[in-house]
N, C-alpha and C positions, 0 to 999 in steps of 0.2 A: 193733086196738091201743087201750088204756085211753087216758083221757083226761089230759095231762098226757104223753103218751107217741109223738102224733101228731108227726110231722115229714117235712117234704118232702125235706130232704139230709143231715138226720142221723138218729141212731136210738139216743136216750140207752141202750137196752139194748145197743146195739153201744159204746157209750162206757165201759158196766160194763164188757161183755167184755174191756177192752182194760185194765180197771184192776186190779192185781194184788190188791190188799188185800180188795178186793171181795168174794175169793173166802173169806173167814174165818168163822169160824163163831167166835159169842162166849157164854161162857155156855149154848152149847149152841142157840142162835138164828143164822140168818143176818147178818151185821153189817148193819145198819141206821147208814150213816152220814148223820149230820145235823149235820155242823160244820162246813162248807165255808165260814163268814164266819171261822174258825178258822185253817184249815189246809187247802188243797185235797188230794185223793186224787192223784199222778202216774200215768197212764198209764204202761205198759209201754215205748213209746219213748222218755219222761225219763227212766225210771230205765238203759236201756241207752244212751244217748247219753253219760251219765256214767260208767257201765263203760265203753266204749268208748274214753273218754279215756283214765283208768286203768291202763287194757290196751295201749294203742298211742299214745298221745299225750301222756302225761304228763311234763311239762317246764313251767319258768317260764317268762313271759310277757316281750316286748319285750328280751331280754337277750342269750339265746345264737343262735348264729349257727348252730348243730345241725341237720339236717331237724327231729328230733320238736321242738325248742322253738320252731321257724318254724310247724311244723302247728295246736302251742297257741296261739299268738299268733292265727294265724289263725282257731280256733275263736273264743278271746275277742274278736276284733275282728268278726268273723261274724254275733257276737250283738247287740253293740250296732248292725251294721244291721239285725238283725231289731227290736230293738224300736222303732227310728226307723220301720220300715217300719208298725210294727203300728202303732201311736200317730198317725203320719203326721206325722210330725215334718219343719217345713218345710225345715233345716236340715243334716239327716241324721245320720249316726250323729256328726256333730262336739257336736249339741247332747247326748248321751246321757251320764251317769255313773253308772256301777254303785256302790253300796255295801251294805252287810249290810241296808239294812231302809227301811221305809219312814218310820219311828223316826229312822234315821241320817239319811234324805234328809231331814225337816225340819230337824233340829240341823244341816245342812247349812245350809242354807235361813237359818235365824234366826242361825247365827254366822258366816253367810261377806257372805250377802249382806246381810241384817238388819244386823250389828254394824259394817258397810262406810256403807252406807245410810242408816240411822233413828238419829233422834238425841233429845233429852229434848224428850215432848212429842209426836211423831208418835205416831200410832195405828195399831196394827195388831188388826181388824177380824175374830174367829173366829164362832162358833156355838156355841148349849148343848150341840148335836148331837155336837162333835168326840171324835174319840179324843185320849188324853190326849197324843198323838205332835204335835197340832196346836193342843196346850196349853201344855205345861210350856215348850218352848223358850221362846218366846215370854215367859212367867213366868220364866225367866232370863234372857236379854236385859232384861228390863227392871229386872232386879237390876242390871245392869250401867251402862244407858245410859241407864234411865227415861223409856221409851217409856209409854205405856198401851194396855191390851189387852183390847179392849169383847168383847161377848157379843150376838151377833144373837139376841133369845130364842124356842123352839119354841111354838108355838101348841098350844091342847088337841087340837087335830086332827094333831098331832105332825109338820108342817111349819115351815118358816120362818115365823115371823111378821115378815113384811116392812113393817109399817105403821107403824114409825117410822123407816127405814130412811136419809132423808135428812137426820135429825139423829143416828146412829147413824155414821153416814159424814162427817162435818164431820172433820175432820184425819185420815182415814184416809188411810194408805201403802201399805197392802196389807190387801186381801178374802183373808182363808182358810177351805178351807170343804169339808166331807168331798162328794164326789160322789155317795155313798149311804153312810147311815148304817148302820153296823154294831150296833147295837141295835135302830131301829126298820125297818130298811127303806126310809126316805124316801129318795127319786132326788131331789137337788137341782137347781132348772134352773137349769144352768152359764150358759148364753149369756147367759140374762139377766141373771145376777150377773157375767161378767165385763165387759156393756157399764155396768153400774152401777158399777163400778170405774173404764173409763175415763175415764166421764164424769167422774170427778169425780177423774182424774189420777194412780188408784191403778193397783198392779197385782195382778193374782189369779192366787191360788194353789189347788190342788186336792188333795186328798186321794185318790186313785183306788182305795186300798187295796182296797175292796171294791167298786168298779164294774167293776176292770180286767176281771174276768173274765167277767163279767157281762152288761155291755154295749159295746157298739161305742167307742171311744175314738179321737175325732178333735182332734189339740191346735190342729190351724189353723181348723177348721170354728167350733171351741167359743171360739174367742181368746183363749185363756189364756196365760197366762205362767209358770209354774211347775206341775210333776206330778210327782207320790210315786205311787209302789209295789212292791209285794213280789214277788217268783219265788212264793211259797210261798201265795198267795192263788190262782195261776193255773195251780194246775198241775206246777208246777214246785217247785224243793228249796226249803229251808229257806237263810237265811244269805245271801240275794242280794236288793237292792233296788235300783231304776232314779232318777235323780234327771233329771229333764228340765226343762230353760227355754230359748229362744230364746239361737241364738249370740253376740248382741250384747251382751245379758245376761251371759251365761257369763262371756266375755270380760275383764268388769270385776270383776267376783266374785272375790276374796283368797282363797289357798288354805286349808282346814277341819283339815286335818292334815298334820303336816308329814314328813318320813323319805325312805327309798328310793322311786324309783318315780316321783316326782310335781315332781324339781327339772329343769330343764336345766341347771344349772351348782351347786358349791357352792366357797367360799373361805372363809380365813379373817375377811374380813370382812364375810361373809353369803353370802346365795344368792341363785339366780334359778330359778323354777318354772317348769315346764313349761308349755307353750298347750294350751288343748282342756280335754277331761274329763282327762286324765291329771294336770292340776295338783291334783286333789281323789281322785286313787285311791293315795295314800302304801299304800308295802306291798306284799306277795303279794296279789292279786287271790283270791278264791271264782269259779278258775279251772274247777275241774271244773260248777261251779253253773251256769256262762254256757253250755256245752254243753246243760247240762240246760234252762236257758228257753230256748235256741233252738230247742228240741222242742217245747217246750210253747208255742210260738209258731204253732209250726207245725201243731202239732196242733188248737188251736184257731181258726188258720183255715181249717186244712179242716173244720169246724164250722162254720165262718159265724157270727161272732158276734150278728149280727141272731136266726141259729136259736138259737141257747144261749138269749138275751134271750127270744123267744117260747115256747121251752120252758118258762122258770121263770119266766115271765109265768102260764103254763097250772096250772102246780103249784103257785103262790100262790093264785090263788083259787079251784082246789080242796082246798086247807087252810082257807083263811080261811071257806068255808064249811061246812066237813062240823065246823071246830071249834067252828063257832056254833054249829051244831044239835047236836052231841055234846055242849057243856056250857057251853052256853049259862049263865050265871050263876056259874059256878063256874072257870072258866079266862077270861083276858083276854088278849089278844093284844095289847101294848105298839106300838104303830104303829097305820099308815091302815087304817082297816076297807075303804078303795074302793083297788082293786088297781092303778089307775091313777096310772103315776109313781110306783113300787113294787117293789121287790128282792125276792127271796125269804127272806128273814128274819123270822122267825118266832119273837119274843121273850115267850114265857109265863112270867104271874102267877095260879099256882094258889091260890087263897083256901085260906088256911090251911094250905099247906105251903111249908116253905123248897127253894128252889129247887134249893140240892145234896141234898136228899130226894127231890126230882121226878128229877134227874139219874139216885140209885143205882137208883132203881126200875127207871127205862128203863135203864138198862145192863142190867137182869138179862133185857129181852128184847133185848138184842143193840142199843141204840138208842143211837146218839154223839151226844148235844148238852152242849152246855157252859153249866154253871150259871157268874154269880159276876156283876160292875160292869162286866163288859166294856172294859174303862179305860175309863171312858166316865163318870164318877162326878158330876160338872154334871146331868148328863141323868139320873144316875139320884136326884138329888137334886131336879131339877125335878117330876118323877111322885113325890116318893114312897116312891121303892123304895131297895133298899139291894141287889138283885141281880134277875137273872131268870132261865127255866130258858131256852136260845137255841137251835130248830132254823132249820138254813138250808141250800140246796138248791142242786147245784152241775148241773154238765152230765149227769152220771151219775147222777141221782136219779128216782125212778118215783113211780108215784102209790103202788105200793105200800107204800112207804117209810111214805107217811101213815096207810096201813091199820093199820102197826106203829105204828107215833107215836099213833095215833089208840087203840086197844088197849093200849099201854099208861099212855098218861094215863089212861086208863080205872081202871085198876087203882092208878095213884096218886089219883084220887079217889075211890077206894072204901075204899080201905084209910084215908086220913085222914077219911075223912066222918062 
């Protein structure tokens, strides 16, 4: 087996096998997918766990007293022990709330507990790194209540630059800060940044969007206090996002939206909201969704998240080097050149072509990466740049993926040279 391809309990070609899209042929090429900081590919078992509901389970949630609307309840309550389980949430599924995205889970985050919380004059503490989901709230909130909201800034080696960090931290409320950066790749160290927080009374928040899947996720090991992310980063559908903080927390936290679903009592002169996650899930739930990440939970711990980690540990720096020596001077890899402490993202700047020209080239051999700012628009204003061409490597990707990647940058440097 290639290199990039070795594994003791999994077998990323057994992982293609299982993924259905895999099997396409685009432009008359093999699909070569390389957007998985995008959009994960679902396994054959997501995509039937959600038929399956459909088919035999299909009822709303907490309401009818029906077998099938007992069974749906039970799937969606099923799930949020899985992701307590996955995460290892101290708590259990009581600290878990589903909502569409990892987008919603901060607007979550900034207007339930932020606008409860912080008041004019408290600091809340991001990165140049963030996506804009760990941006903009924050930039409204402080429309609102006139917080301020600093910028930990990236180093040319495109880490944290941690060196002014304890005058950066003078009034902070809360550290936020992506887990791994969806542009450059960087693995931020959590631990270290959440005892820097509490040293100094704050609490930290985590961006998981792109490590969830990635790497191993422990919310008690890392001491965090708040965790965002997506179904559709890990595997799983579209339109389902996890919002996790300790139950104490929770607890005090004002409900985010209000309706069906999420009161215990209502009157004419006012209400009273539910306890738990359910006081922040107003509405029909993305019922058939939670079926589908409970698959995809499942699937990727029979994967071993440590192997996933080591596999696309293996396929980064068999990229990072075959794209030194292939163009050298003429392609630049936006992120750490040293593999260590390192995602598989793989953010190219082709000298002298635009990056949705790098994109349609590689489409025409079958090859998915996503040109554009990645919301990411800080960072890409920090380098520079105004977009990049992004491949990035999910549990189903082979070395031969890069062989195409690798071949057909080729052919967009030739053709613009």
């Amino acid at each position: 087996m290639a290199r990039g391809e070795r594994m003791t309990s999994f077998n990323a070609r057994a992982v293609r096998a299982d993924t259905p899209m895999m099997k396409r042929d685009v432009n008359g090429r093999p699909l070569t997918y390389l957007d998985s900081a995008s959009s994960s590919l679902p396994p054959r078992a997501v995509i039937e766990a959600m038929s399956r509901y459909y088919e035999l389970h299909h009822a709303n949630v907490h309401r009818g007293v029906y077998t099938t609307a007992n069974e749906a309840t039970e799937i969606f309550e099923g799930a949020r022990v899985a992701v307590a389980d996955f995460i290892h949430a101290p708590g259990g599924a009581d600290e878990v709330v589903f909502t569409h995205g990892t987008t919603e889970s901060f607007n979550l985050l900034a207007k339930s507990w932020g606008a409860a919380n912080l008041r004019e004059g408290d600091v809340v503490l991001v990165s140049e790194m963030e996506h804009h989901a760990n941006i903009v709230p924050w930039f409204q909130l402080r429309e609102i209540n006139g917080i301020e909201v600093r910028f930990i800034p990236v180093d040319d080696d495109y880490r944290l630059d941690l060196t002014d960090i304890d005058r950066l931290m003078e009034g902070v409320r809360l550290l936020s800060v992506t887990g791994m950066s969806n542009v450059l790749g960087t693995i931020n160290p959590l631990g270290e940044l959440a005892a820097l927080a509490h040293r100094r009374g704050a609490l930290f928040a985590v961006d998981g969007a792109q490590s969830i899947a990635h790497l191993p996720t422990d919310v008690a090991a890392l001491d965090i206090d708040f965790l965002a992310f997506s179904a559709h980063k890990m595997l799983g559908p579209t339109g389902l996002g996890v919002f996790w903080t300790r139950r104490e927390i929770l607890a005090d936290m004002p409900p985010f939206l209000g309706g069906g679903g999420m009161i215990l009592d209502v009157r004419t002169d006012g209400y009273t909201p539910a306890g738990g996650p359910t006081r922040f899930e107003a509405g029909t739930p993305a019922i058939a969704e939670t079926a589908g990440l409970s698959a995809a939970i499942r699937y990727l711990g029979g994967l071993g998240m440590d192997n996933v980690a080591a596999h696309e540990h293996e396929l980064t720096i068999d990229a990072l080097e075959r794209l030194e020596k292939e163009f050298s001077g003429r392609v630049r890899v936006i992120g750490p050149a040293d593999a260590t402490s390192r995602g598989g993202v793989l953010s190219l700047d082709v000298e002298g072509v635009h990056p949705h020209d790098v994109a349609q080239i590689l489409d025409q051999y079958g090859v998915c990466v996503r040109p554009g700012h990645h919301c990411a628009k800080p960072l890409m204003r920090r380098f520079g740049l105004a977009a990049t061409a992004r491949a990035s490597f999910g549990p189903y990707s082979l070395t031969s993926d890069t062989d195409v990647l690798i071949e057909a940058l080729g052919e967009a440097v030739s053709l613009f040279g």
